[in-house]
C-alpha positions in Angstrom: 9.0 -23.2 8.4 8.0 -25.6 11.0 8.6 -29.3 10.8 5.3 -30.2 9.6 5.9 -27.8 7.0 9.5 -29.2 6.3 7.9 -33.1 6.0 5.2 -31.7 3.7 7.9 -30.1 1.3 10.4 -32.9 0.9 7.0 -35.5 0.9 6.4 -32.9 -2.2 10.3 -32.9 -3.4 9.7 -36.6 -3.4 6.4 -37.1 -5.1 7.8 -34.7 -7.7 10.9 -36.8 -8.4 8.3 -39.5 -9.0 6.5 -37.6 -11.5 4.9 -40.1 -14.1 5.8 -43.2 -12.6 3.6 -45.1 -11.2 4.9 -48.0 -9.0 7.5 -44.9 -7.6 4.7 -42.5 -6.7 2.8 -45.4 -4.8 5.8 -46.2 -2.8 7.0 -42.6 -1.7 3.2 -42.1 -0.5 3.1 -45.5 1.2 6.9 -44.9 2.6 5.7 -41.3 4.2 2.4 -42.8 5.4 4.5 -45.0 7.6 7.2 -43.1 8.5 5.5 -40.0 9.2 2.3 -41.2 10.8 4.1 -44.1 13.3 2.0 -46.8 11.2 3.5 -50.1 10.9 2.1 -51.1 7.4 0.5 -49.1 4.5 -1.0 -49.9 1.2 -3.1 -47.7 -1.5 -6.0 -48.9 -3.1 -7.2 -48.2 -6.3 -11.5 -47.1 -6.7 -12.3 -48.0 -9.6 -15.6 -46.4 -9.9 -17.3 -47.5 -13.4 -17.3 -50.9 -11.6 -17.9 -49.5 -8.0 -14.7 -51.7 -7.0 -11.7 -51.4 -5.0 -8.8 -52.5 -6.1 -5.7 -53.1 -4.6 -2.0 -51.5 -5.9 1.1 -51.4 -3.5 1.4 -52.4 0.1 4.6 -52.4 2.7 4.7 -53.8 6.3 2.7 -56.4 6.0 3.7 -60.1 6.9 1.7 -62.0 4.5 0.1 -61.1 1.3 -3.6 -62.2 2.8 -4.4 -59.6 5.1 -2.8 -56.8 2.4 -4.6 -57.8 -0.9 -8.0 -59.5 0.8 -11.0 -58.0 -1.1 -13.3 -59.0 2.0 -11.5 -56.8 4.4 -11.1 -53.9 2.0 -14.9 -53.9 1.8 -15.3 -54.0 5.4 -12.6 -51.0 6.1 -12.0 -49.0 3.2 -15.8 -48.9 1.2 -17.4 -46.4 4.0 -14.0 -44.2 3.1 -15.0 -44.2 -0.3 -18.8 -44.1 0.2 -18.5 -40.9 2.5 -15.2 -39.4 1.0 -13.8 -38.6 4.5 -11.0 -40.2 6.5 -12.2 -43.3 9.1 -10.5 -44.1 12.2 -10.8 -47.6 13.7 -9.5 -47.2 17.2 -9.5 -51.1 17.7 -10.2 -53.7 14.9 -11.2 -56.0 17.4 -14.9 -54.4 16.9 -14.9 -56.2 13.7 -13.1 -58.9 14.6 -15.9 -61.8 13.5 -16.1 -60.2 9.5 -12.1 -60.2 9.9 -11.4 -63.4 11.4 -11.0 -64.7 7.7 -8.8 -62.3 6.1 -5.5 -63.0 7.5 -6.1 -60.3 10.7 -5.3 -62.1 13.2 -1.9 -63.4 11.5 -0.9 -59.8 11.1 -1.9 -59.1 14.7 -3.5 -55.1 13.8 -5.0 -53.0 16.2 -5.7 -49.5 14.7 -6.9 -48.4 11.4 -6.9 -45.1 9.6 -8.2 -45.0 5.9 -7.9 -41.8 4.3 -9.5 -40.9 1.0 -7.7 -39.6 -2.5 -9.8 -37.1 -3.6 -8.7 -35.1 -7.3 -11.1 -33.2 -9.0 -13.8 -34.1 -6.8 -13.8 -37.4 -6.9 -12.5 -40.7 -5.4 -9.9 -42.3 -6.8 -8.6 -44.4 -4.3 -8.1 -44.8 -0.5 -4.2 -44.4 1.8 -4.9 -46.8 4.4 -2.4 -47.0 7.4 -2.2 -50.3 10.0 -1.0 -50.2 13.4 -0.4 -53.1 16.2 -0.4 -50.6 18.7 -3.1 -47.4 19.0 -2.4 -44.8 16.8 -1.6 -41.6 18.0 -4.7 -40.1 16.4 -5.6 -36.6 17.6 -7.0 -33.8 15.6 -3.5 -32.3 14.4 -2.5 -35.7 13.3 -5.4 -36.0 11.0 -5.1 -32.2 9.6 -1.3 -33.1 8.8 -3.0 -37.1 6.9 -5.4 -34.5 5.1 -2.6 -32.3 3.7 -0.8 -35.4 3.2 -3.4 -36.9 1.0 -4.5 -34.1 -0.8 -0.9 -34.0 -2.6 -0.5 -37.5 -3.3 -4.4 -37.4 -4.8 -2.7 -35.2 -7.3 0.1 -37.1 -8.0 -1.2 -40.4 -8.0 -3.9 -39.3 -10.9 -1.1 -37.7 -13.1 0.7 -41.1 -12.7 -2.6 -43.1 -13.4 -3.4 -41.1 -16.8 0.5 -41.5 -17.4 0.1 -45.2 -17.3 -3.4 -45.1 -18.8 -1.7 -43.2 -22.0 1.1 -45.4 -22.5 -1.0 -47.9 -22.1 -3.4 -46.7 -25.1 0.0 -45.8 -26.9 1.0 -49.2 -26.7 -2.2 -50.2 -27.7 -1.4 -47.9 -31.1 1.9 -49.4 -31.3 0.6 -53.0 -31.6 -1.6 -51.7 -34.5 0.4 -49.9 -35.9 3.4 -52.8 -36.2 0.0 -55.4 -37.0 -0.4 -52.9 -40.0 2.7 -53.3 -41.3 2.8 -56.9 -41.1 -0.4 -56.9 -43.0 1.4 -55.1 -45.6 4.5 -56.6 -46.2 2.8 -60.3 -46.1 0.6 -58.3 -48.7 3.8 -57.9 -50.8 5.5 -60.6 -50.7 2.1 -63.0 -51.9 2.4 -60.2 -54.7 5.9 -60.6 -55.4 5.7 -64.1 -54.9 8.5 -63.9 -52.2 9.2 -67.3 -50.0 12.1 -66.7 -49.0 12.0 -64.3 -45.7 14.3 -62.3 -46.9 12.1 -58.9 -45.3 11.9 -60.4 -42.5 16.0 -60.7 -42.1 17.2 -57.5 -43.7 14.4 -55.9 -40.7 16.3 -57.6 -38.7 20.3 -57.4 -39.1 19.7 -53.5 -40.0 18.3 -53.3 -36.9 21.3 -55.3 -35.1 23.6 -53.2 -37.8 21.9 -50.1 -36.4 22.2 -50.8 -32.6 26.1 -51.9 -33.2 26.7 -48.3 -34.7 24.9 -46.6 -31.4 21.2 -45.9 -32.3 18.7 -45.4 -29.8 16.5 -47.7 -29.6 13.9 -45.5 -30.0 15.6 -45.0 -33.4 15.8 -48.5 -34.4 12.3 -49.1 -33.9 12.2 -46.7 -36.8 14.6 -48.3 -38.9 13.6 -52.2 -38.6 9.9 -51.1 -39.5 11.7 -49.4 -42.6 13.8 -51.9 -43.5 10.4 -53.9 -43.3 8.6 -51.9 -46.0 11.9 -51.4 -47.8 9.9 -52.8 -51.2 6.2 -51.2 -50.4 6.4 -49.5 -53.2 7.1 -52.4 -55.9 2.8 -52.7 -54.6 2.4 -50.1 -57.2 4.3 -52.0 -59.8 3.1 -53.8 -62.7 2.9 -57.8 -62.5 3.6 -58.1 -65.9 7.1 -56.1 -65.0 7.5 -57.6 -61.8 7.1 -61.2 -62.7 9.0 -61.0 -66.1 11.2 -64.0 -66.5 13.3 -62.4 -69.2 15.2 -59.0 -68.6 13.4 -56.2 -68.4 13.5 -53.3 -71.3 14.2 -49.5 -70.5 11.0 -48.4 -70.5 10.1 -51.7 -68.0 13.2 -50.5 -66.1 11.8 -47.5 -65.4 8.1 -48.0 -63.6 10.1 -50.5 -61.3 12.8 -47.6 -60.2 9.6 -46.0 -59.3 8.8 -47.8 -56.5 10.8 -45.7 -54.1 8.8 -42.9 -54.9 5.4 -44.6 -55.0 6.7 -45.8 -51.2 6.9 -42.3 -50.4 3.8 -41.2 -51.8 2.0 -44.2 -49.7 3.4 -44.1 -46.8 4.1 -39.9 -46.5 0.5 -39.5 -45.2 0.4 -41.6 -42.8 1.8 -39.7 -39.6 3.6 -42.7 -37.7 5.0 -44.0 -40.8 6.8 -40.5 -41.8 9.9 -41.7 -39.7 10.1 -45.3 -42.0 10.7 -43.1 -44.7 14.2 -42.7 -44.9 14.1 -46.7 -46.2 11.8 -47.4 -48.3 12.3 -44.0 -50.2 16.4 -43.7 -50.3 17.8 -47.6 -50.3 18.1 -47.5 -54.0 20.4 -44.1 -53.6 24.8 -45.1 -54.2 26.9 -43.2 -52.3 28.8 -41.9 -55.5 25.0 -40.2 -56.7 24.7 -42.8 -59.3 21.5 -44.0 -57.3 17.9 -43.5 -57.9 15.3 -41.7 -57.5 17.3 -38.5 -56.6 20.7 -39.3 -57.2 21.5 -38.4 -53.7 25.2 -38.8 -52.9 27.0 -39.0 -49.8 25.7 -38.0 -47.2 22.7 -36.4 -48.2 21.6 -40.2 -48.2 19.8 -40.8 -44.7 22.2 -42.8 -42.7 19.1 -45.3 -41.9 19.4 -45.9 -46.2 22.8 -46.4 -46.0 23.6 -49.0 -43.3 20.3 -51.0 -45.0 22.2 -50.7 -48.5 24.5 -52.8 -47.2 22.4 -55.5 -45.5 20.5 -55.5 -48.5 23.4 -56.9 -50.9 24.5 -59.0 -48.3 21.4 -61.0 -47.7 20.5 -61.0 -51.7 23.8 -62.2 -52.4 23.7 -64.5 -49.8 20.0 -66.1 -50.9 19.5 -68.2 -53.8 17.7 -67.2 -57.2 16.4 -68.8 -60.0 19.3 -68.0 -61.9 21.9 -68.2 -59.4 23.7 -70.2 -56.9 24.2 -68.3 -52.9 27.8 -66.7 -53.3 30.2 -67.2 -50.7 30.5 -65.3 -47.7 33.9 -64.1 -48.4 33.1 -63.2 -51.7 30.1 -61.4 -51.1 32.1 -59.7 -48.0 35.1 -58.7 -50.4 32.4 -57.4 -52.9 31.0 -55.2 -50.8 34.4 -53.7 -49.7 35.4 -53.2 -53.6 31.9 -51.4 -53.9 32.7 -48.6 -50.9 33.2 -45.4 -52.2 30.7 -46.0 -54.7 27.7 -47.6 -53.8 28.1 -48.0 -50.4 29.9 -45.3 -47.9 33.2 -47.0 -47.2 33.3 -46.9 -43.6 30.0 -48.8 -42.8 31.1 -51.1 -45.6 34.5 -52.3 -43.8 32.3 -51.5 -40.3 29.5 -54.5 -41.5 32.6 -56.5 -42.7 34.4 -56.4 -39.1 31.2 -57.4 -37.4 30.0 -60.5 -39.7 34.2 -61.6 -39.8 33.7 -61.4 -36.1 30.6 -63.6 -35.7 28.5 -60.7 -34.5 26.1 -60.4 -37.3 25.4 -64.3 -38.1 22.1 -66.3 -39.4 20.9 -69.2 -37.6 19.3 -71.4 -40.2 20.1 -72.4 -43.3 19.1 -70.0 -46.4 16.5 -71.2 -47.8 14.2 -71.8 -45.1 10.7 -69.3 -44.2 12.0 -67.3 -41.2 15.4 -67.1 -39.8 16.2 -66.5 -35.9 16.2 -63.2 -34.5 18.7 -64.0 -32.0 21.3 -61.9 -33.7 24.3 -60.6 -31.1 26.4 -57.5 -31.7 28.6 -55.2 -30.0 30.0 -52.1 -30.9 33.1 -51.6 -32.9 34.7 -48.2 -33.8 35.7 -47.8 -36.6 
């Protein structure tokens, strides 16, 4: 293997390391554009062809920001690269040295340009260019070895461009999606007639609840939007049931223990809700199988369901009703340790107890009030 085989490999060792990312991809090409072809500064620039514009993206070696992102001198150098999709070399900028004298050149004090173009797929997608302040050593070999160069960071600078461009679009979903269920749940609670934010906290401090006992946060994505549409299902519920002043009957009793299922029926179809499920469809479920709808028990109850059962109490107990005062904390803390074992699983019961005695589950604002701080802190506590 000779060296200029060598460079080529690790230059490919590196770009595949980079794989996906973006900014990381930019910089190894830009890093072995200097290194490897004596230049003293570098930069990539973007073609954005739809719009027949270039655009610049990373730069090193430059000693002001003018020169490096000026649009005017881009046009001047880099458009023929991209217009003939073949490497130029500018032997001494001075040539151009009225159309530069703008731009910041003279600052940066450059004497040789090479731009060389990033062809994938037969097209353009964006030009290496490579500044010296001395005369590049540009000779027929040194422009095979920039050829080879660019043809492999082409390639991996247009897998890192549809990377971005599809997380971008994913977090275009994302916002949508989350919009969605925002729609919804305000959707509820004008149904329910619910003023009190209590969605939005439980969303919250299961979330908080969640993190403390070592979910991902991929995961807890999951469970806050859950814990958001805990009660999509009462949708489906008579108003005549779910307004009723007086206590309801048996046969009232049961429509509203429907709701879990009529969450899961609604939501089930929808493909990026199917991992919310586990809330909205199993919070009702007691850890002794006295629960509904299933009569799950243990831990055949989604652990997502059971660290929300918990919340759930708390906050409710915590909020006033019509026909009740708040309860106090300790009293609502020593409830829910008498209730482990049945409806909650004992050891996230005394685990949510150790946090809130500790302060690291704690509401900022009065009950009462619409919406409650999300500035929540936890930490993790074995248990």
């Amino acid at each position: 293997m000779t060296k200029t085989d060598l460079t080529l490999y690790e230059f490919s060792s590196q770009l595949l390391d980079a794989t996906g990312s973006l900014r990381d991809t930019l910089g190894v090409v830009i890093g072995h554009g200097i290194t490897q072809f004596q230049a003293q500064a570098a930069d990539v620039l973007f073609y954005d062809a739809p719009a027949r514009a270039l655009r610049y993206m990373l730069g090193r070696g430059f000693k002001t920001g003018t020169f490096e992102k000026a649009t005017r001198r881009a046009e001047i150098l880099a458009r023929p690269v991209v217009n003939d999709a073949r490497a130029r070399h500018v032997r001494d900028l001075h040539i151009f040295e009225e159309e530069l004298m703008n731009t910041g050149w003279v600052q940066e004090g450059f004497v040789s340009y090479v731009g060389a173009p990033l062809i994938c797929n037969d097209q353009v997608e964006g030009v290496l260019e490579l500044f010296s302040r001395y005369e590049l050593p540009v000779n027929s070999e040194w422009m095979r070895q920039l050829e080879r160069t660019t043809e492999k960071a082409a390639r991996a600078l247009h897998v890192a461009i549809e990377t971005r461009r599809i997380e971008q679009a994913q977090l275009g979903l994302t916002q949508n999606f989350d919009a969605m269920i925002a729609v919804m749940v305000h959707a509820l609670e004008l149904r329910e007639q619910e003023s009190t934010g209590h969605t939005e906290r439980v969303a919250e401090l299961t979330a908080q609840f969640a993190r403390a006992y070592g979910f991902t946060e991929a995961e807890i994505v999951n469970v806050r939007r859950g814990a958001l549409l805990h009660d999509i299902g009462k949708m489906g519920v008579p108003e005549s049931v779910l307004h009723k002043p007086e206590a309801l009957t048996e046969d009232e009793w049961a429509l509203m223990r429907q709701h879990p299922e009529i969450a899961h029926d609604m939501l089930a179809p929808i493909e990026f809700l199917r991992p919310t499920l586990a809330i909205p469809y199993c919070h009702h479920e007691k850890w002794d199988g006295t629960g509904y709808p299933r009569g799950l028990k243990g831990e055949d109850i989604p652990l997502a369901a059971r660290l929300f059962a918990v919340v759930d109490v708390w906050d409710a107990l915590r909020s006033p009703r019509a026909y009740r005062q708040p309860w106090p904390d300790e009293k609502i803390l020593k409830h829910i340790v008498d209730r482990g074992g049945r409806h909650f699983e004992q050891r996230l019961a005394e685990m949510f107890v150790k946090l809130v005695q500790a302060g690291k589950l704690q509401r900022q604002r009065p009950i009462g009030e619409r919406d409650y701080s999300r500035n929540y802190t936890t930490q993790t506590i074995n248990t």
